[in-house]
N, C-alpha and C positions, 0 to 999 in steps of 0.2 A: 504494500500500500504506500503511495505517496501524498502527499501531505503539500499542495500547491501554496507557499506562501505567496502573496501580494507584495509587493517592496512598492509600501504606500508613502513612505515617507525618505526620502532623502537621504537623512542621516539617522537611519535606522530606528525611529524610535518603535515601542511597544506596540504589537497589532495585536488587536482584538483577536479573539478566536473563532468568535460569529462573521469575520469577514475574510476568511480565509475559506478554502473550497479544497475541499477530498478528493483527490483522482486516483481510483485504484486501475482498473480495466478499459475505463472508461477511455475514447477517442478522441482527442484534440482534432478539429477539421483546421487544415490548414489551406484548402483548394476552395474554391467559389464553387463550382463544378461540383465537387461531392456533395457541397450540402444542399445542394439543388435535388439530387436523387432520391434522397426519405427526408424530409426536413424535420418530422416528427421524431427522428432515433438522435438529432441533433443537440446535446447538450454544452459543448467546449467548442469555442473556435477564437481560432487565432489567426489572425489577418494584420497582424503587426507588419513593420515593415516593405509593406506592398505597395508603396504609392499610391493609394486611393485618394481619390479625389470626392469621393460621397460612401456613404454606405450600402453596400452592394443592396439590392432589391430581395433578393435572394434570404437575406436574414431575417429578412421580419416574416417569412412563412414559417424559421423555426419556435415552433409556440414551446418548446418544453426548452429551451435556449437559459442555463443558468451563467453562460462565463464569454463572455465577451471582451475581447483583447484587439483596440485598432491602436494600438502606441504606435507613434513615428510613421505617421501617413500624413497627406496633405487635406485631408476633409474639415470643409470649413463651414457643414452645416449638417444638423442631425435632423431624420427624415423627423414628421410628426409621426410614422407607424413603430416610433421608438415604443408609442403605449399599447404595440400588440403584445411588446413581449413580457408577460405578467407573470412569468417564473426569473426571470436576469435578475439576479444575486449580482452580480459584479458586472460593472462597466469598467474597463480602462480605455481613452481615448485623448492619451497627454500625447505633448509634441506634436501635434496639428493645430488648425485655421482659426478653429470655436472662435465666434464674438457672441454667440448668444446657445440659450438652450430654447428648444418648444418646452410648450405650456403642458404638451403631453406626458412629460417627461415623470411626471407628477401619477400615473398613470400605471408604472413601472411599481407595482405595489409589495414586489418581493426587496426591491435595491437596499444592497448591504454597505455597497461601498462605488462609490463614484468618483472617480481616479480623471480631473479633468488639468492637471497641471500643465505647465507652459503652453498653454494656448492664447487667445487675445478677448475671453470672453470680459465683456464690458457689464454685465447684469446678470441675477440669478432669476431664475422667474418666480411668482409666489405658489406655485404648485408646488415645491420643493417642502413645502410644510404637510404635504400628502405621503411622502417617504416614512412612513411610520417606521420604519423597520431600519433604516440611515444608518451607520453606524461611523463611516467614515468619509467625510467631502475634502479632496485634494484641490485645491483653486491655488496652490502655489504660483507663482509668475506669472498671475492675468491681471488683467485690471478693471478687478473690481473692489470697490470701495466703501461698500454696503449692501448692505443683502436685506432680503423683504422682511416683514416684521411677521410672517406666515413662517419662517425658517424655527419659531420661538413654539412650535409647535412640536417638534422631534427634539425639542431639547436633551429630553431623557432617556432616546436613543442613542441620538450623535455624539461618538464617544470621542472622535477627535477630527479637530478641522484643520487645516494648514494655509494660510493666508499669507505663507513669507514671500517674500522678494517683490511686495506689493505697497506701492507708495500710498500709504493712507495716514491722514491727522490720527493723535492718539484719542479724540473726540471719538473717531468713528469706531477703532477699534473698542472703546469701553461703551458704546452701541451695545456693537455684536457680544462683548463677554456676558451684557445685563442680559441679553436675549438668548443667552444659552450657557447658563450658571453652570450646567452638572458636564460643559464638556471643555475637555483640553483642547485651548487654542493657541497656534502656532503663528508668531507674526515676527515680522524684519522689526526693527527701530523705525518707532514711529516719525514723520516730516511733520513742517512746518508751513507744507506745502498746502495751497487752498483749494480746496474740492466744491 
């Protein structure tokens, strides 16, 4: 049995155990083309690295889809049929285009962990307070600088956030700390920079 960790954060800190993902037997799809042929036996795919430019069409037929992996592609916008897939436990989609999320996103009622670091998203949407289940948001190196007052919702999910290498007043960061007391948040040295 193996025991898939996440490297959600950087410099290594503490991952949750609820946002890690089991792979014994199970199949990692790394082709477009295969998971085209049962999309129902589809649980792991990994499309890191491919150059994409959108999220293949293809993925949102997989409805039993727990582990989604597009790190280090060019895709600069997530379909709305992100809210077909109601079992995805894990998103990673750092080092790509993001400026924003769909509303759908919210929709995704299993998400454990949502891995969107060094992309350029500017806003979170307020659907992100529908993630009941949240346990870890990576927003390292985008720019964003407040997050909806809906986020104050998963507070006692979301067990840890990472907001570093993100130029924000320390106004805004003691925002986000009032609005989610029970979870560890990670941020650069605050500016004096005006938002």
């Amino acid at each position: 049995m193996f025991l898939f960790v996440l490297n959600v954060f950087s410099f290594g800190q503490k991952i949750p155990k609820d946002t890690t993902v089991e792979l014994s037997d199970t199949r990692i799809y790394t082709e477009i083309s295969e998971i085209a042929l049962n999309p129902d036996s589809v649980k792991y795919i990994d499309f890191s690295k491919m150059k994409l430019t959108a999220i293949p069409e293809e993925v949102f037929a997989c409805k039993n889809l727990v582990y989604l992996n597009l790190n280090n592609n060019k895709i600069d916008s997530i379909s709305p049929r992100i809210g077909d897939l109601k079992q995805l436990r894990v998103l990673q989609i750092a080092h790509n285009k993001l400026k924003h999320l769909p509303s759908e996103i919210g929709a995704c009622s299993s998400m454990r962990s949502l891995i969107l670091n060094q992309n350029r998203i500017e806003d979170i949407v307020p659907e992100i307070g529908q993630l009941s289940h949240l346990a870890v948001l990576d927003l390292w190196g985008n720019n964003v600088t407040i997050l909806p007052k809906e986020i104050s919702r998963i507070s006692e999910s979301l067990k840890f956030l990472d907001m570093r290498v993100i130029y924000m007043t320390k106004k805004n960061q003691t925002d986000i700390e009032d609005m989610l007391p029970e979870t560890t948040i990670y941020f650069s040295a605050s500016c004096n920079c005006s938002q």
